[in-house]
N, C-alpha and C positions, 0 to 999 in steps of 0.2 A: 515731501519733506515732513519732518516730525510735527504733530502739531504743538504750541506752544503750551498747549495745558496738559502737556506731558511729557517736555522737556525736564531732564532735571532735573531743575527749580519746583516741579509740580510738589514731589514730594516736599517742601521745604515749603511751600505755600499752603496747601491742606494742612500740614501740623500746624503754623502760625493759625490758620483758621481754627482751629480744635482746640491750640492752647490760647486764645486772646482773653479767656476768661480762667485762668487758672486760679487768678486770685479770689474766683470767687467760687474754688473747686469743691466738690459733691460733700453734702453735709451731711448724709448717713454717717450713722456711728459702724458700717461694716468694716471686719476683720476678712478680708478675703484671702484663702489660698486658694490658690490654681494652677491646676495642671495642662491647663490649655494655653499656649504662648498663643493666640490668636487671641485669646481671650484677656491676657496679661497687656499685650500690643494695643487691644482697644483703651484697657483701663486706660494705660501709659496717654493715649492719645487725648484722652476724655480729662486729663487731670489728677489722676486718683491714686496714685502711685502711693500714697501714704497710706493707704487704705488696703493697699497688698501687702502681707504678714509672710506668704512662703510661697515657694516656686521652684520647679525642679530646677538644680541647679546646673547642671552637668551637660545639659543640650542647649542653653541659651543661647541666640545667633546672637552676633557683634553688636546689633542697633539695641539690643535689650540687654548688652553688657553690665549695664549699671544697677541691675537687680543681683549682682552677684556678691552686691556688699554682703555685709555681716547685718544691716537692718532687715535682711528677709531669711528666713532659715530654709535650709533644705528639704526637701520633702521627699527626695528620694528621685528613682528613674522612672519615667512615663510607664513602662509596665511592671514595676515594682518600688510601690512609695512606701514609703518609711513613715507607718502609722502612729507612731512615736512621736516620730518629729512633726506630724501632722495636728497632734493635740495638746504636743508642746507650743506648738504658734497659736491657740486658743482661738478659731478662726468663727466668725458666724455664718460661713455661708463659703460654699469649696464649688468651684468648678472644677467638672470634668467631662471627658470622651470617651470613645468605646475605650480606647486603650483601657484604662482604667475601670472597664466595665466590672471584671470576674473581685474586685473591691467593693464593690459598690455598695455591699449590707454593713462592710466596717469602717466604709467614710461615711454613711449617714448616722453610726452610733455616735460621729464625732462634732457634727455639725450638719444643717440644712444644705444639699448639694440642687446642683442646677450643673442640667447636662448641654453642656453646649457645643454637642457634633450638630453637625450642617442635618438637618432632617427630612428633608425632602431632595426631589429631582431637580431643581430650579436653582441652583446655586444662590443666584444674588437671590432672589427670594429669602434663599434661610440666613446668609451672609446678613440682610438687614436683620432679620428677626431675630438673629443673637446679639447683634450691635446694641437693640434697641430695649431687648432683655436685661444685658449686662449690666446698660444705662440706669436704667427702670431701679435698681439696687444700690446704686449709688445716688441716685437724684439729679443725674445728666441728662436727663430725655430731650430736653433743646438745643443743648449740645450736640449730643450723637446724631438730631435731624437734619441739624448744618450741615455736617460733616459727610452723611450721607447724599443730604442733597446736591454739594459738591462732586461729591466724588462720583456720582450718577449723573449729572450733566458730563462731566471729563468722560467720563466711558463712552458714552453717546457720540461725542465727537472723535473718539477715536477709533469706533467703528465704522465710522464714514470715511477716516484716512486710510483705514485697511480693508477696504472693500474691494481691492485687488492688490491683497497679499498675497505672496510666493507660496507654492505648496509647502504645506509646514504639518510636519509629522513630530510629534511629542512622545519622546521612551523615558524612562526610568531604569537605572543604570543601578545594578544592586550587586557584588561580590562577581564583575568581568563579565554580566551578563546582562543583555535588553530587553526591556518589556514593552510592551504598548501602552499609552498612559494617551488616554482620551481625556487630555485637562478641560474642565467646564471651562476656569480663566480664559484660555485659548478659544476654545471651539465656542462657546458657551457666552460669556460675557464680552467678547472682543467679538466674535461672529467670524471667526475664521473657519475655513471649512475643514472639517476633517476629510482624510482620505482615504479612500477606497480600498481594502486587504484582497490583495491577490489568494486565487485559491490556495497559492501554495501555505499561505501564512494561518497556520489553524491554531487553536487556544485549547486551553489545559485549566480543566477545576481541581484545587485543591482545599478541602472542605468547602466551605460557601463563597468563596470566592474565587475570581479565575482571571485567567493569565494569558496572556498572547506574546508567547517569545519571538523577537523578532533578531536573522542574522544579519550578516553583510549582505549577503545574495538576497535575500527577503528586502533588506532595505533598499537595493539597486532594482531591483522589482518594483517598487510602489515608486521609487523615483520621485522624494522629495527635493525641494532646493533648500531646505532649513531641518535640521534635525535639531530641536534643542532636548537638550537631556537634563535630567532633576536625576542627579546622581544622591540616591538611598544612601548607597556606603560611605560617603564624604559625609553628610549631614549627622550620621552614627558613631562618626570615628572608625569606621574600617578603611580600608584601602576603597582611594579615590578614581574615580574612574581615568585611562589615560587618552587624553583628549589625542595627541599625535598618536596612536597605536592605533587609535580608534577611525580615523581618520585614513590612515595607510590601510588598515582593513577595508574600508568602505571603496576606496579606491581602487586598490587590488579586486574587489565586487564588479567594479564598475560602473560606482554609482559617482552621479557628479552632484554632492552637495554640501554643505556649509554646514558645520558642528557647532554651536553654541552652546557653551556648558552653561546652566543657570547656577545662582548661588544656593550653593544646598540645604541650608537650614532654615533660606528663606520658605522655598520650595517644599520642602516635607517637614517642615518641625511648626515654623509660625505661622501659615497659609489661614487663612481666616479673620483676620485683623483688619481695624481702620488703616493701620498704617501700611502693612506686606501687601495687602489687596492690591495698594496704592505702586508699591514699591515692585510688585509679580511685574502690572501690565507698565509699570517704566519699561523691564528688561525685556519683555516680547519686545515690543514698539520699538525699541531699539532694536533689536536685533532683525525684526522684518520688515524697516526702514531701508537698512540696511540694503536688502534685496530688492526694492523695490524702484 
């Protein structure tokens, strides 16, 4: 059965724990735009919401709705901000990630920037160290501690409830096509084991990064019992992936296993936050309870 401190309610407990001190939220005079929703997701978490001045507006997922008012300006799309409207919100300090790296000499003419892509190998490793950075700019730092040390005991125990989870394979679904997506979340912070690529299933570089297409027949080969998929072109606004199509494919393969679509903005737009972190390992745990 699910454990209770990820039922949920978990979610809904970690934010009471993050906000119990709102009223006595980060007394930095910072002007923060940000281009990282992982990074907007912690502020959110931590109290500081009045302290974000701009934010792409256009990829927001549902739970960070309420940055879409008119008190935060646009900044334009993750790889093409609007450096205008960037100096129009007079910001002291801009987060950003690679997305936004081939910018990066004409957001520093505009403000003090801090790059907050995950930096190393070790996911939760850099997942704290941007929590704690973020923090650090705002005057949260025993905040952000709670918050993590919370949410680091719940991981803990919920790698003990899935330590005989279902075979569980992770793709990324981009314009009717599947990739291999080795989530740290998954394999990484939850200890689920990745699984093994038959020889047929070989990978493809394109410039510095690379790719492992996987089909029906490939997926009925490795023969998971949980495929969840982080559909790219849902979380984009392009054509979402279709779950019965996709499904009757695998089938017609011969594969016998269970499709779980994850929510896609959560999954590729906000992934890195106090709260999605929280919000990612709800939907595994759900979904390979499920099976269990």
């Amino acid at each position: 059965m699910m454990s209770p401190l990820f039922s949920p309610a978990f979610t809904k407990t970690l934010a009471a724990t993050l906000l119990c001190s709102v009223a006595a939220a980060a007394t930095a005079d910072q002007r923060i735009a940000t281009f990282d929703l992982g990074s907007l997701d912690t502020l959110d978490a931590l109290g500081a919401s009045e302290q974000v001045v701009g934010i792409p507006k256009q990829i927001l997922p549902d739970y960070l709705s309420t940055y879409s008012g008119d008190a935060y300006i646009d900044l334009g799309g993750l790889k093409s901000p609007d450096l205008e409207a960037i100096a129009q919100s007079e910001p002291s300090l801009i987060l950003y990630t690679g997305r936004q790296s081939d910018w990066e000499a004409e957001l520093a003419e505009i403000a003090p920037l801090l790059n907050t892509s995950l930096q190393n190998d070790d996911y939760l490793a850099s997942f704290d160290e941007n929590v704690r950075q973020v923090a650090s700019k705002i005057d949260a730092e025993a905040r952000a501690e709670e918050a993590l040390e919370a949410l680091h005991a719940s991981i803990e125990t919920q790698r003990e409830a899935l330590s005989d989870a279902p075979r569980t394979l992770v793709v990324t679904h981009n314009g009717g096509h599947l990739m291999l997506n080795q989530h740290p979340i998954v394999h990484e912070v939850l200890g689920v084991a990745a699984l093994e690529m038959p020889d047929s299933v070989t990978s493809e570089t394109r410039g510095t990064r690379t790719f492992t297409p996987l089909t029906p027949d490939a997926i009925a080969e490795i023969a998971p019992d949980v495929v969840l998929v982080i559909d790219r072109s849902a979380a984009i606004g392009e054509e979402p992936a279709d779950a019965e199509a996709l499904a009757q494919a695998l089938d017609a393969a011969g594969a016998d296993t269970k499709i779980v679509l994850l929510t896609p903005a959560l999954w590729y737009l906000s992934g890195g936050g106090l709260q999605s972190l929280a919000m990612q390992i709800d939907e595994v745990v759900e979904a390979l309870n499920q099976q269990i």
